[in-house]
N, C-alpha and C positions, 0 to 999 in steps of 0.2 A: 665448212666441209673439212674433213679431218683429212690426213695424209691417204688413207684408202682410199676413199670415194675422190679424192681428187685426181690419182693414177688410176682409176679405174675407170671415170669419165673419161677424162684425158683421152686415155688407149681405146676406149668405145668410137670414139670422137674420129680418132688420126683413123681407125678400122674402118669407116663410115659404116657403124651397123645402127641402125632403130633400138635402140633399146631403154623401154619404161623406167621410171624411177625403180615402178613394185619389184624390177626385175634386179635393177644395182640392187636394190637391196638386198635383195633374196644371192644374189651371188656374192654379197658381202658376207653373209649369214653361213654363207658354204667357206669360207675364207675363215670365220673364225672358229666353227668348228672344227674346221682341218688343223688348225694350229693349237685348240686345246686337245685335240684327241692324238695329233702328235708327239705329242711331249710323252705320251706313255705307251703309244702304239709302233712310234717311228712309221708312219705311211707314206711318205717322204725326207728327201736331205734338205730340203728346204726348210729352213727356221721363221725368216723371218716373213712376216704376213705382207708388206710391200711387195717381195719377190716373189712371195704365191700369185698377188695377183697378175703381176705379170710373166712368169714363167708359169702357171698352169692355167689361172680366168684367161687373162689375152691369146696367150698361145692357143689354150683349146677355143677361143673364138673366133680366133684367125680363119677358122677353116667354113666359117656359118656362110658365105657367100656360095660356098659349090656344092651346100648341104642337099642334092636333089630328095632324096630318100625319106621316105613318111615312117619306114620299120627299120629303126637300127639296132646294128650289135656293135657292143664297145667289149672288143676283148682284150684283156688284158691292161681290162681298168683300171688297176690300183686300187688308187683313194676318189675314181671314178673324174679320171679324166681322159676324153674331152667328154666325155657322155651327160656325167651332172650338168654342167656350165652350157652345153647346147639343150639338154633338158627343157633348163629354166627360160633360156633364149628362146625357143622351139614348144611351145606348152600341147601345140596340134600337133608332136611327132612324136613315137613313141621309141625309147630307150631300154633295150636288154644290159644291165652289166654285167659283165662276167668274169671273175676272176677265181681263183686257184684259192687264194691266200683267205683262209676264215676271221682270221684280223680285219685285213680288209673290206670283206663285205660287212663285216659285225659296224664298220664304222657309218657302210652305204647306207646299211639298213635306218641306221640310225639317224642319217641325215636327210633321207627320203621322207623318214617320219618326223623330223623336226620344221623341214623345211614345206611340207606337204605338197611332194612332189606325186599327182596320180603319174603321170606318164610314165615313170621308170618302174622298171623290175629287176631285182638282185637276186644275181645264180652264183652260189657256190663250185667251179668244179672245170676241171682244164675242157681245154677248146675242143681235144678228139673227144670227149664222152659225154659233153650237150646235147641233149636233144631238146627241141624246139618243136611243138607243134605249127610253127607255120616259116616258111621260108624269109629272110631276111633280105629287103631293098639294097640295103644299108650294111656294110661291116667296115667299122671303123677301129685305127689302133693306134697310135702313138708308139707301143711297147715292143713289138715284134724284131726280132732279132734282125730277121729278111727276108724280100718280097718274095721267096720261094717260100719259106714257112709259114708265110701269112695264106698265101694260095691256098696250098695245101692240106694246111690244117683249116680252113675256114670254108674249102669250096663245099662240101658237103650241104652249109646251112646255108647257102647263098640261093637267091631266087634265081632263074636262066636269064634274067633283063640284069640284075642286081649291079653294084660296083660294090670294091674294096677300094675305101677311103685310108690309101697307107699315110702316114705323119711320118717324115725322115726330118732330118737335117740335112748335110750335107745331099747334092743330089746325088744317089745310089748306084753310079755309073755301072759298076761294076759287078752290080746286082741284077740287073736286068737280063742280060743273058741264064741265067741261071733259071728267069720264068719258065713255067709249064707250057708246051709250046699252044695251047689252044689257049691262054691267056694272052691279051694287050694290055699296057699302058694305055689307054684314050688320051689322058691330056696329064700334064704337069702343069703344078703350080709352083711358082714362088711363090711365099709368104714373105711378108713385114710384119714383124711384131714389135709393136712399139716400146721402146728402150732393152730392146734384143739383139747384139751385135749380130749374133751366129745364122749363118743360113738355116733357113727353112724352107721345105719344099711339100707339097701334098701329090700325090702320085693317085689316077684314078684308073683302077686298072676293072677290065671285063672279060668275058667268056669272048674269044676270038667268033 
């Protein structure tokens, strides 16, 4: 095994998640496309392909344990994380990307079709002027400034059961007051990510 697939077992491993060879591979596959189409797109500051896998594969599957949701949005996906990486984990759940940046989905498109991923879809176009034929379980983000913008600009597309699966670092003290008051937090997580000093938290918030 090379140095990838040994950190990326590894991290599957210390995560206790089930995950197939077919699937390391196929998230290895996403790992080296990110790092050639990097070098002339910039879709991240991450250079080198050890720390993708562990600051974008483990990170975005840190979260696959509280994943309840069969219809998700990942907005403000970037170079489509955590949305790819639970995709591929996830083959029975379906994935909207969504981002702003036509760079960026030009690269999604590209690795949905390399990678031959049905379950995902790439949208061009910020979060207020989405529309979506059918309501979303699921909205999930990593990228969001704060849990008042994430609300606000997402309630719209959210199903009346749905959650916003927020991704923080540090936990958001100070952000919480700020929610829409017919929002809750339901439940925080800590996260561990394997050889990731910095706190991580997942925040599951609902229609009060």
């Amino acid at each position: 095994m090379d140095v990838l697939e040994k950190t990326l077992a590894a991290g599957i491993d210390t995560l206790g998640l089930a995950v197939t060879d077919t699937q390391q591979a196929l998230l290895l596959r996403y790992v080296a496309l990110l790092h050639k189409w990097n070098k002339a797109y910039n879709l991240t500051a991450i250079r080198d392909p050890e720390q993708m896998v562990i600051r974008h594969i483990l990170d975005s599957l840190s979260i696959a344990p509280y994943m309840a949701a069969t219809h998700c949005l990942d907005v403000g996906t970037g170079a489509g994380l955590p949305g790819i990486p639970l995709a591929i984990l996830f083959p029975d759940k379906l994935f909207s990307l969504l981002d702003s940046n036509g760079k960026k989905t030009r690269f999604l498109i590209e690795a949905q079709m390399q990678l031959k991923l049905t379950n995902i879809s790439v949208h061009t176009e910020r979060v207020e002027q989405f529309k979506s034929d059918r309501l979303f379980d699921g909205i999930v983000s990593r990228a969001f400034a704060s849990l008042k913008d994430m609300v606000t600009g997402c309630e719209a597309l959210l199903s009346p059961t749905g959650k916003l699966y927020a991704m923080k670092g540090i936990f958001p003290e100070a952000e919480l007051s700020q929610l829409p008051k017919h929002f809750i937090v339901e439940h925080s997580h800590t996260l561990s990510v394997p050889s990731v000093e910095e706190a991580r938290h997942l925040l599951l918030i609902a229609r009060h």
